[in-house]
C-alpha positions in Angstrom: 24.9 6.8 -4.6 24.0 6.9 -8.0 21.5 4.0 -9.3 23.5 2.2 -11.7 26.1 2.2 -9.2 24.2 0.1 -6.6 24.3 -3.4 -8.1 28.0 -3.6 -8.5 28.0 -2.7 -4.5 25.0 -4.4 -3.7 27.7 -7.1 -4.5 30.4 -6.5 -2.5 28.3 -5.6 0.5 26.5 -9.3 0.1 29.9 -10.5 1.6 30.1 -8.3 4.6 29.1 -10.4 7.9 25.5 -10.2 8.6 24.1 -8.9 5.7 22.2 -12.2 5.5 20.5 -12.5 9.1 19.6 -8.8 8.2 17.5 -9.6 5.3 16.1 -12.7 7.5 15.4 -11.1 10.0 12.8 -9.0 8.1 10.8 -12.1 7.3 11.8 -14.8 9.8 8.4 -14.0 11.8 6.4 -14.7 8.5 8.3 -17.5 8.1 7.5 -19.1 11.0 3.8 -18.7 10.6 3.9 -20.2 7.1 5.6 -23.4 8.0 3.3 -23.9 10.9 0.4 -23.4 8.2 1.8 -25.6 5.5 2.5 -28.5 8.3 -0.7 -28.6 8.2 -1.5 -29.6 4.5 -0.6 -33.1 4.7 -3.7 -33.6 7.3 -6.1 -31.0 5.2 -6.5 -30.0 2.0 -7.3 -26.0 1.1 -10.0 -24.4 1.5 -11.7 -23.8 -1.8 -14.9 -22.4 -1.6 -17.6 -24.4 -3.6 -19.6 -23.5 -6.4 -22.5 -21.2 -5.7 -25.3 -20.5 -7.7 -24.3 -16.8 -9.8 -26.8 -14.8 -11.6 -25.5 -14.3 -14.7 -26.9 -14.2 -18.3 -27.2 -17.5 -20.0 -25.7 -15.9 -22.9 -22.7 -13.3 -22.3 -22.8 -10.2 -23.4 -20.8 -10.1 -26.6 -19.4 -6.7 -26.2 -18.7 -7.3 -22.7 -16.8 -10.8 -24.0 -14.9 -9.1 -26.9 -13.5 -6.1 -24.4 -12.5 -8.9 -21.7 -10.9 -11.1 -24.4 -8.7 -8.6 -25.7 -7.2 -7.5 -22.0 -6.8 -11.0 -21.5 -4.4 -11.2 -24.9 -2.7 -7.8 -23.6 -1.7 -10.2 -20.8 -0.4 -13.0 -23.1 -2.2 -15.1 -21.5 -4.5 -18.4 -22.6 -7.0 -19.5 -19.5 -9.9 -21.2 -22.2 -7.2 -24.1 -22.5 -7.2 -25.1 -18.8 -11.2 -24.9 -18.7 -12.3 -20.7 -18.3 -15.5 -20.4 -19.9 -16.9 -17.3 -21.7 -18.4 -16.0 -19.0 -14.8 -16.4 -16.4 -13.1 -14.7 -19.2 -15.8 -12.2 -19.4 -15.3 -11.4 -15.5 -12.0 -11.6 -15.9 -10.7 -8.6 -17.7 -11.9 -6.0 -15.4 -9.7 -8.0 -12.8 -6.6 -7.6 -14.8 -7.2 -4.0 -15.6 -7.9 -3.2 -11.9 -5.0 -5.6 -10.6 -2.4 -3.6 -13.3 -3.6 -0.1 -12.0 -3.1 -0.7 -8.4 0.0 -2.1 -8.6 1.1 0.8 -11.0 0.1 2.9 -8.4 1.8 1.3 -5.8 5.2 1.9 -8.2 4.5 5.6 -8.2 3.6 5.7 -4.7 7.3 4.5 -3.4 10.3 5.0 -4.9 12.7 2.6 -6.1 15.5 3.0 -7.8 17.0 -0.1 -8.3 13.1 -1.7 -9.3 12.4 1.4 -11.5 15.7 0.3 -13.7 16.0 -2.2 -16.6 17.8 -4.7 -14.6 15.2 -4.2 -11.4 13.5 -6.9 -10.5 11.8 -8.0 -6.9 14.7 -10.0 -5.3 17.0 -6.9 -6.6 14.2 -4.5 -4.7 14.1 -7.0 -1.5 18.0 -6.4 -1.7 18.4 -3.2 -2.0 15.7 -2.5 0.7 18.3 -5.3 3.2 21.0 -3.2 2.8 19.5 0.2 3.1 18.2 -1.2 5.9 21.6 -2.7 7.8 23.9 0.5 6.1 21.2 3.1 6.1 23.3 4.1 2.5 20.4 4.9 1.1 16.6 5.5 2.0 15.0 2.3 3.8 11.3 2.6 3.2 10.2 -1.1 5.1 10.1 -3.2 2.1 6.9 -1.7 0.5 7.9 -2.8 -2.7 7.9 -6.0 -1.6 5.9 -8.9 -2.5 3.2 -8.5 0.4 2.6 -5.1 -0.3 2.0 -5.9 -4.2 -0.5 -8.8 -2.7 -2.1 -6.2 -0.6 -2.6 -3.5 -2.8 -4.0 -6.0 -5.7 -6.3 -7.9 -4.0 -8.1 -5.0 -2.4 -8.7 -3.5 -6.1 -9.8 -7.1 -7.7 -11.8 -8.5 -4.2 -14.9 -5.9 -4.9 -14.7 -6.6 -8.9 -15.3 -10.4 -8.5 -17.2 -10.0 -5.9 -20.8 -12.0 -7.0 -19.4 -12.9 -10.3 -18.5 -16.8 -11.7 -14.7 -16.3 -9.8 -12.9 -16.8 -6.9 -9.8 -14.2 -5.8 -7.5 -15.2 -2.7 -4.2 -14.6 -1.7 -1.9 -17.5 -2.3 1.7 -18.3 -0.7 4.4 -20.4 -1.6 6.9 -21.8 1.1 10.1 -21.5 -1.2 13.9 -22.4 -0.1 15.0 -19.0 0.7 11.7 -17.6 2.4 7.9 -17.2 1.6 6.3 -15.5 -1.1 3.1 -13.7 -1.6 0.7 -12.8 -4.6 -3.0 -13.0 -5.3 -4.7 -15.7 -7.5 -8.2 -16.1 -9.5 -9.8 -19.1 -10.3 -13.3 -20.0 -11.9 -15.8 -21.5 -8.8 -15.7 -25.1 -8.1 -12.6 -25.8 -9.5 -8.8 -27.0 -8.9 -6.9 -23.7 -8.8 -4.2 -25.5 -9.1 -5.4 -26.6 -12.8 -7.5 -23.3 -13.3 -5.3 -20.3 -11.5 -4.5 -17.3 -12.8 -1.7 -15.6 -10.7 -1.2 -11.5 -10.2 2.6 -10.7 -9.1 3.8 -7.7 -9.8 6.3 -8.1 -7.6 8.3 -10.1 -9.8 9.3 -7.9 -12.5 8.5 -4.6 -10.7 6.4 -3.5 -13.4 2.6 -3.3 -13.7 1.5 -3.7 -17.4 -1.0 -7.2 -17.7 2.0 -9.0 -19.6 4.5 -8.8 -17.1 2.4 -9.4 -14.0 -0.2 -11.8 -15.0 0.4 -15.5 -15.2 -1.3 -19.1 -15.4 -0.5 -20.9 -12.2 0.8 -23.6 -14.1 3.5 -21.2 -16.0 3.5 -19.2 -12.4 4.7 -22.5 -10.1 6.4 -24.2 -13.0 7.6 -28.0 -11.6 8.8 -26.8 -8.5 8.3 -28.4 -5.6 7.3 -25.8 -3.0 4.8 -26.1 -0.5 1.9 -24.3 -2.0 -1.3 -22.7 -0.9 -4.4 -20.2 -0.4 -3.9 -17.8 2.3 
């Protein structure tokens, strides 16, 4: 079936019995575990982990700075007005760059047809990988477009870049109304994440450039009023 053809039928086959269970079934283990975790948050708060002494310059490096600071604008992004300093921007934009190219490689790595598309987007990947999966219409390839693989994929490339630098990386999920969701967030040491995040989910948009994966958790969350936390 044709690509441009599929959301039209995605559609119609929404309606057929048991499409639903189908796509919960995929998750309904992970969202079990998650809403045993998140129980938990009225009794404890997250873990964050504190502010540790980090050898770095007591003046950053202004090349270093200037390179950082202009990834950060490719990402349309602003993290100096909830509190980053010079040197968490500094450390920043290597993150970004590394956290764009694994996800764009994750892209080229498995196909989608429907998320490669001007109108794809993760809940249309998600569906498109429910039905393949209950019609076997098209391929079915285990929802590795999802949003845990996009968590996967980036934290492994931005865990080693911030390691021993003046940032924090951890995955973070949200308990939402129609099932969990994954991504990966960065915040400077000591602080409220919450205040000071900055969110990688290329699962969103399907698309890997800094601009359309890269967020402020503030922007990211919005006023929902989801169980949040770090994973």
């Amino acid at each position: 079936m044709a690509p441009l053809a599929r959301p039209a039928f995605l559609a119609v086959l929404l309606l057929a019995p048991g499409l639903a269970r189908a796509q919960m079934q995929a998750t309904q283990d992970d969202i079990a575990n998650l809403k045993k975790k998140y129980s938990m948050l009225g009794m404890q708060a997250p873990l964050v982990p504190a502010a540790t002494p980090v050898s770095v310059a007591a003046v950053v490096d202004p090349a270093l700075l200037a390179a950082s600071k202009a990834v950060v604008a490719s990402a349309g992004i602003a993290p100096e007005k909830v509190g980053w300093t010079d040197q968490n921007i500094a450390d920043l934009g290597p993150a970004i760059k590394a956290a764009s190219a694994a996800v764009k490689k994750l892209h080229a790595d498995v196909d989608s047809p429907v998320g490669d598309t001007f109108y794809g987007n993760g809940t249309m990947v998600n569906l498109e990988q429910s039905i393949g999966a209950a019609t076997r219409l098209w391929p079915y390839n285990d929802y590795k477009r999802g949003c845990v693989s996009h968590q996967n994929v980036t934290i492994a490339a931005v865990a080693p870049i911030l390691a021993k630098t003046s940032l924090v990386v951890s995955d973070i999920g949200v308990m939402r109304g129609v099932g969990p969701h994954h991504a990966v967030i960065v915040f400077p040491r000591g602080t409220d994440w919450k205040k000071t995040g900055v969110i990688f989910d290329g699962w969103i948009h399907q698309e890997s450039a800094p601009n359309r994966m890269t967020y402020l958790f503030k922007d990211w969350y919005g006023l929902t009023s989801w169980k949040v936390a770090l994973e």
